[in-house]
VEXKE-711887 format. One record per residue (C-alpha): residue in one letter; x negated, y, z negated. Coordinates in pm, whole numbers, plus 50000, padded with zeros to 5 digits. Layout:
<rs>
aXYZ ...
</rs>
This chain:
<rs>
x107712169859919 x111362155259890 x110962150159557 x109012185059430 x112052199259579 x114682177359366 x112482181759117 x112702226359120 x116692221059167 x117242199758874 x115062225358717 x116302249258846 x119942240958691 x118732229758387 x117762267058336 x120962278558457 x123222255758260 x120872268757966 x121302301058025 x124942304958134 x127042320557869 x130382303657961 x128732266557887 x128982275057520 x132232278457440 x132622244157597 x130172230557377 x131832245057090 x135522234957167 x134032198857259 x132362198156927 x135432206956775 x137322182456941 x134742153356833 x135172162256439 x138632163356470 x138712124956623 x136022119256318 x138282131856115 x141342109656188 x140352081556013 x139912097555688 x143702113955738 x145172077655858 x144852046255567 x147102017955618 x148032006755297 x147861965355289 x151131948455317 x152241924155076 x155091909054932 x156551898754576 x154421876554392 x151651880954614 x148221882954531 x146131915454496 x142981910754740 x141111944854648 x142131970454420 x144671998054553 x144322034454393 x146222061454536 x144362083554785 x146492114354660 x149322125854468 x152852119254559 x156582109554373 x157942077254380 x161592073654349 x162682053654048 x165782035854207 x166952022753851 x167042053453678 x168482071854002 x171462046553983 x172132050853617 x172072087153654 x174292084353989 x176712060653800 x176982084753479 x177522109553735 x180642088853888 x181982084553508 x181902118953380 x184082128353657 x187932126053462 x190282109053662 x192602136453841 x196722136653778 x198922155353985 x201342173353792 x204652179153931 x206252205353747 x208832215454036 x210742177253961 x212972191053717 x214362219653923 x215022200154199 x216722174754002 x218522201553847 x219672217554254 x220642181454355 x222792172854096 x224612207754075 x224642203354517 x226012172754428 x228842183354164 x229982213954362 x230452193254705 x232982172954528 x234552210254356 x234572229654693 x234542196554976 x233132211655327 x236012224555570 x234982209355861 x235652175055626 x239122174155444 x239902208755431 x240172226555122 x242042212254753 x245622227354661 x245822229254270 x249552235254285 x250242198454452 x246932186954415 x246692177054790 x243922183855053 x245502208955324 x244092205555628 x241612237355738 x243932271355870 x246822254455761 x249362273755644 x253072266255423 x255022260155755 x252342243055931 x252922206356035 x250692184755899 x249832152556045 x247802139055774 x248072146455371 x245452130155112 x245962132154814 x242752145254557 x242182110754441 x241802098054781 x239132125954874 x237042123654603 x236752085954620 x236132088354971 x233082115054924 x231462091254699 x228862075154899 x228252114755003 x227832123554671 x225312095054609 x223482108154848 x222992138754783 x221672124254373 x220012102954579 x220752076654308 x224002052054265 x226892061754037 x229072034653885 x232712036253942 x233582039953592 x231322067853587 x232162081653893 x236222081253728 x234922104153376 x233342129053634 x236502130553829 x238732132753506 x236222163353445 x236472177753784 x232662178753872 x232662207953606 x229692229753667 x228972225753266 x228092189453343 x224682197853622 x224182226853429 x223662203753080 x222122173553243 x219542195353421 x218642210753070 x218442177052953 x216062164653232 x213762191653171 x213402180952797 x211222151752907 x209842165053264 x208042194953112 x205472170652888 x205262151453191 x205962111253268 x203342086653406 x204642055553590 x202112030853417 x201142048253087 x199432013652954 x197122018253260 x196492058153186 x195522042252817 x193102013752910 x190872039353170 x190582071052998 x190702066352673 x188502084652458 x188322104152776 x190882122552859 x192402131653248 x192562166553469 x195882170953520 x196742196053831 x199452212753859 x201032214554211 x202632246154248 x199552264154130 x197282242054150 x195662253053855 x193932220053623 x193432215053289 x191752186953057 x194472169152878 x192682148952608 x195902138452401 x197842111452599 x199882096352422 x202062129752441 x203382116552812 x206342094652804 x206472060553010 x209172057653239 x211292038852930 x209852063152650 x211732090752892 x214712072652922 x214542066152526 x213792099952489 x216502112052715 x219242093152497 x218082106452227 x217712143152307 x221152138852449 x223352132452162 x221982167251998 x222092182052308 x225402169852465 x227412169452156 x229662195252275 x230872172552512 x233172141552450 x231512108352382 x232572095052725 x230872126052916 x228052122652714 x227142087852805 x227412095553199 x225372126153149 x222802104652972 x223062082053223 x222932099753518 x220052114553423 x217982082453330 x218972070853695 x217312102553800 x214532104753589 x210992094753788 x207402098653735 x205902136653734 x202682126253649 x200702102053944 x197022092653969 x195642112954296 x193412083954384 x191772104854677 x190752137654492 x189652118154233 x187132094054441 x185972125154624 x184742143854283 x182742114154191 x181182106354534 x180392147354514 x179092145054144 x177002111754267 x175682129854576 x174882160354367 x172612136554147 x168682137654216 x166362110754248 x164652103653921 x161052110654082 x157702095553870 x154422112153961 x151472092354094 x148352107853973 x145272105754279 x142992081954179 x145652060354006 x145352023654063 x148682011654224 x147611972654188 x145031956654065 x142601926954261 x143681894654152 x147731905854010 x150841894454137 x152621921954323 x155641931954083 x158841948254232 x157231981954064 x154261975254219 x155831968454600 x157582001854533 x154452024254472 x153422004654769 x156172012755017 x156152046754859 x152652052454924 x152982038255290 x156252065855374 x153892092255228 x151262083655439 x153182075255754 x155572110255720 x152072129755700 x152012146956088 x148592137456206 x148662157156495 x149692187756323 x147122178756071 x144242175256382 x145332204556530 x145292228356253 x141672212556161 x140552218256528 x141902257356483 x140232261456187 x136822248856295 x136972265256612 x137672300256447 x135112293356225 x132502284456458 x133442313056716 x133592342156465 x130152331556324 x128462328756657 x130292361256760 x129512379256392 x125802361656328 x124272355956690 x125882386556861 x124302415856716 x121252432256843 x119202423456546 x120302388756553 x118742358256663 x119162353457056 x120322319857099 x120412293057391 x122812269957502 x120242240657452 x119772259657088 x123512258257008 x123792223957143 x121342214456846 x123192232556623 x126622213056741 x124782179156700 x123452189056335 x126942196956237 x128172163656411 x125922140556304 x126272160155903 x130202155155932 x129662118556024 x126822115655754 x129092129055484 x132412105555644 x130172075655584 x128762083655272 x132612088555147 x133412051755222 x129712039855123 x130302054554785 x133422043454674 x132262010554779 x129152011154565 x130882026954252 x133202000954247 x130651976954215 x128351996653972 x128051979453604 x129132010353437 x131472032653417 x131142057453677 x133592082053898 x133362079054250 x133482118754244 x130212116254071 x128472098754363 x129272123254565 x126902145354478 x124262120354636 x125412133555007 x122362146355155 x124382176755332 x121552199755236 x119252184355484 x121032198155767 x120262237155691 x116772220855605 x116412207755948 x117772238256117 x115612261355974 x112092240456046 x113362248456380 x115332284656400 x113882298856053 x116402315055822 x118472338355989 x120632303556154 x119582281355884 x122112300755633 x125232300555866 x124522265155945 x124592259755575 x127622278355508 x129632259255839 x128322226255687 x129622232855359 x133212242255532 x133662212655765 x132592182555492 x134812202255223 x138052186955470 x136502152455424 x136882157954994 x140652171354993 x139492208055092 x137922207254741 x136072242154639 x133562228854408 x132652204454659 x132452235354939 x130532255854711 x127832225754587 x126852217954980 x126652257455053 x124112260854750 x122072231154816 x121802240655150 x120802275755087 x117962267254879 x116862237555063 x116662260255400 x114412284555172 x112202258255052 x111642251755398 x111262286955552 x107102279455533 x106472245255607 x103432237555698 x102732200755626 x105142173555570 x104682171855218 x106162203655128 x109652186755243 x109652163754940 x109462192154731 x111882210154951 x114052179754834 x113112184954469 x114012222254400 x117552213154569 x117782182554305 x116982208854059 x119662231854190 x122112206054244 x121902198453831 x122602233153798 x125532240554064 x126852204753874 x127032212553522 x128112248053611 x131392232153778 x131102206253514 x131632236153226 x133762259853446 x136622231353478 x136742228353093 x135232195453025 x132342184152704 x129332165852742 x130942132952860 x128992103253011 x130392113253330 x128272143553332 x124872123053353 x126692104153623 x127082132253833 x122892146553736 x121892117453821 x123762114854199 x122872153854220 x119042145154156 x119102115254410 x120602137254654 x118412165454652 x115882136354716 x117542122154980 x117852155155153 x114132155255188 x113762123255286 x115982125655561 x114532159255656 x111022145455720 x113102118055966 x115192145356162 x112012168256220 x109892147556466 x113492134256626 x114642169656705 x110742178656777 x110922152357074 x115062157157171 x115122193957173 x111442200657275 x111142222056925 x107902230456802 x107592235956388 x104772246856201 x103962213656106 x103332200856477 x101362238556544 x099052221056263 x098672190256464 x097962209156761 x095532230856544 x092732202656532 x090332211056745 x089282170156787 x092452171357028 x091722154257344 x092542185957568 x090672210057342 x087332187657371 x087982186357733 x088622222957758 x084542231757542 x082882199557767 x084172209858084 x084752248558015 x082852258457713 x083252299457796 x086802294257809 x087022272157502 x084762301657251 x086972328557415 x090372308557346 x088772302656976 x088312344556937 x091942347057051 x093162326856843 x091522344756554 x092522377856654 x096182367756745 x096162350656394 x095202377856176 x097402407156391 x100732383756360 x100002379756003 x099852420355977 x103232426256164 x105362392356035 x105042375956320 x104672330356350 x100102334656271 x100142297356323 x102412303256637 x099742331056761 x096872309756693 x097262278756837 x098892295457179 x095172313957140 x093612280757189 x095732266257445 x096472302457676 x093682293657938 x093622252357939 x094782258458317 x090892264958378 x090242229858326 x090892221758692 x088512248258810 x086352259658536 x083412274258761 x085412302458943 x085802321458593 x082762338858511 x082202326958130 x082152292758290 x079292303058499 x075692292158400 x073272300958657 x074822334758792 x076202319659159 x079392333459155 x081832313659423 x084182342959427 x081752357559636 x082382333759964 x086262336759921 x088402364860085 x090292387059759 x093692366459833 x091922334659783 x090352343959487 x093512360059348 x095812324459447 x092752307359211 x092982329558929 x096932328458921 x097042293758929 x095052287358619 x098432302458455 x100602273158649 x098252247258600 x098252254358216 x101962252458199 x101962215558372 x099082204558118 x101362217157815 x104042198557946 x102352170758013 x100382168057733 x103642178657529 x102732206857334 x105892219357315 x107822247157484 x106822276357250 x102972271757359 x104322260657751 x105892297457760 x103292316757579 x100762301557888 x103132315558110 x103292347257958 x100172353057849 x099062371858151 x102612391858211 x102742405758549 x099192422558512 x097422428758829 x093792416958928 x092422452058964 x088382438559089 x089842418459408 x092712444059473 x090422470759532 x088072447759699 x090732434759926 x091832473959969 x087912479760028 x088052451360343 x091212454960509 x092982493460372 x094882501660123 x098142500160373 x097442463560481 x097332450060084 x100132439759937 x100202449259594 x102212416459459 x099992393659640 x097442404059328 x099752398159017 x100422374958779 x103932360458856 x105322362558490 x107452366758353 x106622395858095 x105762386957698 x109502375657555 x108222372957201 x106062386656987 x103142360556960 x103632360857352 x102462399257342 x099562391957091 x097892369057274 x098332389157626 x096642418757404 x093892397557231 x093152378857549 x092662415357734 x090752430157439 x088542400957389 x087302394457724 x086822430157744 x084792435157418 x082252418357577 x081692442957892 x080222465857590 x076682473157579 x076122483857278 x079212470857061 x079372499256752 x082732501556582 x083582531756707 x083482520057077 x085052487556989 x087382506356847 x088062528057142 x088002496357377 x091252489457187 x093012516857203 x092452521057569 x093282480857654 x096492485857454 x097322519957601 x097142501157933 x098752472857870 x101742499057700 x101302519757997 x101862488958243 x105422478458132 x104182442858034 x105392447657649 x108552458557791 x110252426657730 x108962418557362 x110312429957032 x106632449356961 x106982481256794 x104922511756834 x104092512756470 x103272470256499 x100842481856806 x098642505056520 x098932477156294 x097662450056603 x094542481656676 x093812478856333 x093952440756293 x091872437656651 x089602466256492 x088662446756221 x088182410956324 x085772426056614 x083462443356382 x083242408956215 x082392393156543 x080052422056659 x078552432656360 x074902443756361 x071992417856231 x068662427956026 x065472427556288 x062772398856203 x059642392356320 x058192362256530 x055002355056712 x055322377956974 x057282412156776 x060662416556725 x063512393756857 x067032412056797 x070432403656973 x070712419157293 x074342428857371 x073912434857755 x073652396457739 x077262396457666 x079662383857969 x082452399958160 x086242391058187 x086902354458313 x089702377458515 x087452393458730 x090122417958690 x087792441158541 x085192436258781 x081632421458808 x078482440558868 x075242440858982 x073412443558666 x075162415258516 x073902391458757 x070392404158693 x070922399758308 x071462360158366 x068652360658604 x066362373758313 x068442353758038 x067252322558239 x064002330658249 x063752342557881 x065702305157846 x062502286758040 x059882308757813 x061122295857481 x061962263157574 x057682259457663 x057452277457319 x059742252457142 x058882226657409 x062402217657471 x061872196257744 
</rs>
């Protein structure tokens, strides 16, 4: 008892896990999740580490395109750079004038001496007065010119900034500092500061010949490109060129004058012109900063070092290039984007596909197939990737690994599917197949398109299967296709009639093949895993030599010729209104195997017209009746027949009630003291179509033969009023039959009857004439449609009539 009960609650929420619609989503996201962790491997290659001189174990070809930095060229560019940057001169072009102020400072402090100092000169005497003196004043000190100006000296060598000689110093005095002499000398400065002067002009030479300098000016900083430099003077070609300049310049003054102005001004002279080492190394670190890496492109598919070759430096560079490529890639970013995508994918073609009203109505244990199709496929296609390069590698020939390719059986997926779900999945399982495996071929659309054709036309080869044989074919037509969908991309992308183009027939054919192959090896798996049932296994159950079908005529042969007619009515009214025929057939033969276990307390079991109903109180005979319904479910299941049968069995009698026992229970005890529900059928209602045609032909059947005299046009009438009922009774409620599929199931019923019933010619015999006698033809198994009187004295007489011609044929 324990464990009946365990065994309903594990039931129990198997059916509610099933059934719940929050469970798939979960499925989904964790099926998501798994391809995404498939997927990882395929993003993440370590690339083999070696070192210079090493030996090549395998061959290394790049797994996509990427630059590689050529570090030579990058430095040659980088060091051109740093040379085409001219060295930069600052340009003083202020030196002059200064000069020119400090020499004429210098002159007129010895002309006009401070008064704070000495006090101020007195032509008349030529004495220094002291400051506010006047004639009378008493002085306590008197210098004398000569005295002052010798005296101011080291001031006035200051102020040059350079040193005077004595004799010089005595000419300038002679010439009392005259103004001429700063105004002249600065004139003759500027001469040789206005082309400029360079300290080390051999230096300037040597570095930029050929090249010339940028020479910046520093009160305006404005530059120019001096290419001509020979036209700045050294510090000696200034001097040189100072003494020179000077006797045309100076030769107003007296020689002695001349000499000290030429002389002064060679002390003052300096260099104008300096190297600005600082600007100068900033430009070229700028100009080698500003240079690009000299980049070479690696090709996918190139081979980066071959097996058996010494690693070259070239080589380890593509190598440590190809290993930063790989390692900056973001993985994460990579595995969560892939995870978005599949999710939105899968989500919007559930919601869009399997949402609608006309859609397919799908279960969790239905999508959970579909989730392990599209897993197992990914990790299919993820092996077949490595297995492939592998092999072409190794092939004799010449060969592409892109050509193998083709020789994935994706296709066999959508096959699969649609043995199971028919084609209204099959082609969005196709089309999701084709989108997950394109990520495993660099999101390639040829590749995306090839799996969505294949499996297109591979589900459509399918759509009919009804023996294992057509899945071979199946796998032919989508080797047929795949040559097509081949050369197709094979012309679209430009190329001739290469070898490479038989390469890639040749995997397309083999794959197409290998599609059905592996077709015919999912089938039975998902058969027994997902408790499917295909056409192929409704043809196994079709064989009447089954064990529980020669139970079922042995043991309960009235049962077994009535489940034969429903079968052959459901067969030939699913066939009129597109429903499974083979589906409709085969739950005809297998609707009442719950009789088995009782077989004498339904009338067409009965042989010599004791009917045990008759000892039983109405609720007894009811619980037997419904029970035939449970017991048949637990024989399906245990002989595994599959759930599609398992829930027609259940079905097959909706929630009809057993009119002869609740009117005879009403009859004993009062219509107030019967329970109505007590005398159903506990369900649930027809869910499907082949469901409702074999409620309808089991009713119509077992009531054709409560006729007496079976013409068409009461057989015919017998229809309409059994489906009218059934209508009228709510139990097609549930089912996707159609009014106008109801006429087209009348008509079907109709004419398969008038087959069964038709009239035969009279013949003669010893005795007159012997014709079929159609009172001798039994009521409903149900006893839902009652049992009467003169059918009990029909089997008396049949028995009799049985004992007369077994003396006549002395049957013994």
């Amino acid at each position: 008892m324990i464990t009946s009960n365990r065994k309903k609650r594990s039931k129990a929420l198997l059916e509610s896990i099933n059934e719940h619609p929050q469970i798939r989503w979960f499925i989904l996201l964790g099926t998501t999740l798994l391809m995404a962790i498939l997927l990882f491997p395929s993003l993440w290659k370590a690339t083999p580490k070696y070192g210079i001189d090493d030996v090549a174990t395998k061959d290394i070809k790049s797994p996509k395109e990427f630059l590689i930095e050529d570090k030579e060229a990058t430095e040659r560019k980088r060091e051109e750079a740093a040379l085409s940057v001219l060295t930069v001169y600052d340009f003083d072009d202020t030196m002059a004038s200064k000069l020119d102020e400090r020499i004429a400072q210098a002159l007129e402090h010895m002309r006009m001496p401070p008064e704070g100092n000495a006090g101020r000169i007195d032509p008349a005497t030529d004495t220094v007065k002291p400051p506010g003196g006047g004639e009378d004043t008493q002085l306590t000190q008197t210098l004398s010119r000569h005295d002052f100006v010798w005296k101011e000296k080291p001031t006035f060598e200051d102020i040059l900034g350079v040193h005077v000689s004595n004799g010089a110093y005595e000419i300038l005095e002679k010439n009392e500092f005259a103004e001429s002499i700063s105004r002249e000398t600065g004139r003759l400065l500027a001469t040789v500061f206005q082309d400029g002067i360079v300290g080390n002009k051999q230096q300037l030479l040597l570095q930029q010949h050929q090249r010339g300098i940028t020479v910046r000016r520093l009160s305006s900083k404005e530059e120019s490109l001096v290419n001509d430099l020979q036209k700045f003077y050294s510090l000696d070609e200034a001097k040189i060129a100072l003494a020179n300049t000077g006797r045309t310049l100076l030769k107003d003054f007296s020689y002695s004058v001349r000499n000290v102005m030429i002389d002064l001004a060679q002390r003052l002279i300096q260099p104008n012109l300096t190297l600005n080492r600082g600007e100068t190394e900033e430009r070229r670190n700028q100009a080698v900063n500003d240079v690009k890496a000299v980049l070479t492109q690696i090709k996918k598919g190139e081979m980066l070092v071959r097996e058996g070759e010494k690693v070259s430096p070239l080589h380890m560079a593509k190598l440590r290039a190809l290993e930063s490529e790989m390692k900056s890639k973001p993985l994460f970013t990579i595995s969560m984007g892939f995870m978005l995508l599949i999710i939105s994918f899968l989500v919007i073609s559930f919601t869009t596909n399997f949402r609608t009203d006309a859609s397919v109505t799908l279960r969790n244990k239905d999508i959970v197939f579909l989730c392990v199709m599209l897993v197992i496929l990914f990790v299919l296609s993820e092996v077949s990737v490595y297995l492939v390069q592998g092999i072409a590698r190794n092939i004799p020939y010449s060969t592409e690994t892109t050509s193998a390719f083709y020789a994935i059986p994706v296709a066999s997926g959508a096959m699969t599917v649609c043995l199971f779900m028919g084609m209204n999945v099959a082609l969005p399982f196709a089309l999701a197949t084709a989108f997950t495996t394109a990520f495993l071929f660099s999101n390639q659309f040829d590749m995306f398109l090839f799996f969505l054709l294949s499996g297109a036309v591979g589900a459509h080869a399918v759509r009919n299967c009804k023996e294992r044989g057509i899945l071979i074919k199946a796998g032919l037509k989508v080797s047929l296709v795949n040559i097509v969908v081949v050369t197709a991309i094979y012309l679209f992308r430009g190329s001739g009639l290469e070898l490479k183009l038989v390469w890639d027939w040749a995997f397309g054919l083999l794959g197409g093949v290998c599609s059905g192959i592996l077709t015919t090896g999912f089938a039975p798996v998902a058969e027994m895993a997902f408790a499917y049932t295909t056409d192929i296994k409704l043809l196994e159950l079709a064989n009447m030599d089954r064990p529980i079908l020669r139970k079922l005529m042995l043991e309960a042969p009235g049962t077994y010729h009535h489940s034969v007619i429903v079968g052959s009515l459901g067969e030939a009214a699913a066939a009129s209104i597109g429903a499974n025929p083979l589906l409709a057939r085969v739950s005809g033969y297998y609707h009442d195997i719950g009789k088995i276990n009782k077989p004498l307390y339904f009338i067409e079991n009965q042989k010599d017209g004791r009917n045990r109903h008759n000892k039983l109180a109405p609720s007894m005979s009811s619980l037997i009746l419904t029970s035939h319904v449970r017991d048949g479910v637990e024989t399906a299941k245990r002989h595994k027949l599959g759930n599609a049968i398992a829930d027609i069995i259940q079905q097959h009698h909706g929630t009809s009630l057993i009119t002869f026992f609740y009117e005879k229970a009403k009859r004993l005890k009062g219509e107030g003291a019967v329970n109505v529900e007590h005398f159903r059928y506990s369900g649930p209602k027809p869910q499907t179509k082949e469901a409702g045609l074999v409620l309808l032909a089991d009713a119509v059947e077992a009531s054709s033969r409560t006729l007496e005299n079976p013409t068409p046009a009461r057989l015919k009438g017998l229809v309409q009023r059994i489906i009218n009922s059934v209508l009228l009774d709510g139990q097609l409620d549930e089912c996707d039959l159609t009014l106008k599929d109801l006429n087209k199931i009348a008509e079907s019923f109709n004419m398969t009857l008038n087959g069964i019933y038709h009239h035969r010619i009279e013949y003669p015999n010893g005795n007159g004439v012997a014709r079929m006698d159609s009172a001798t033809r039994k009521a409903d198994g149900n006893f839902d449609r009652g049992q009467t009187k003169s059918s009990q004295d029909r089997s008396v007489r049949d028995k009799k009539q049985g004992a007369n011609h077994s003396r006549r044929l002395r049957i013994t």
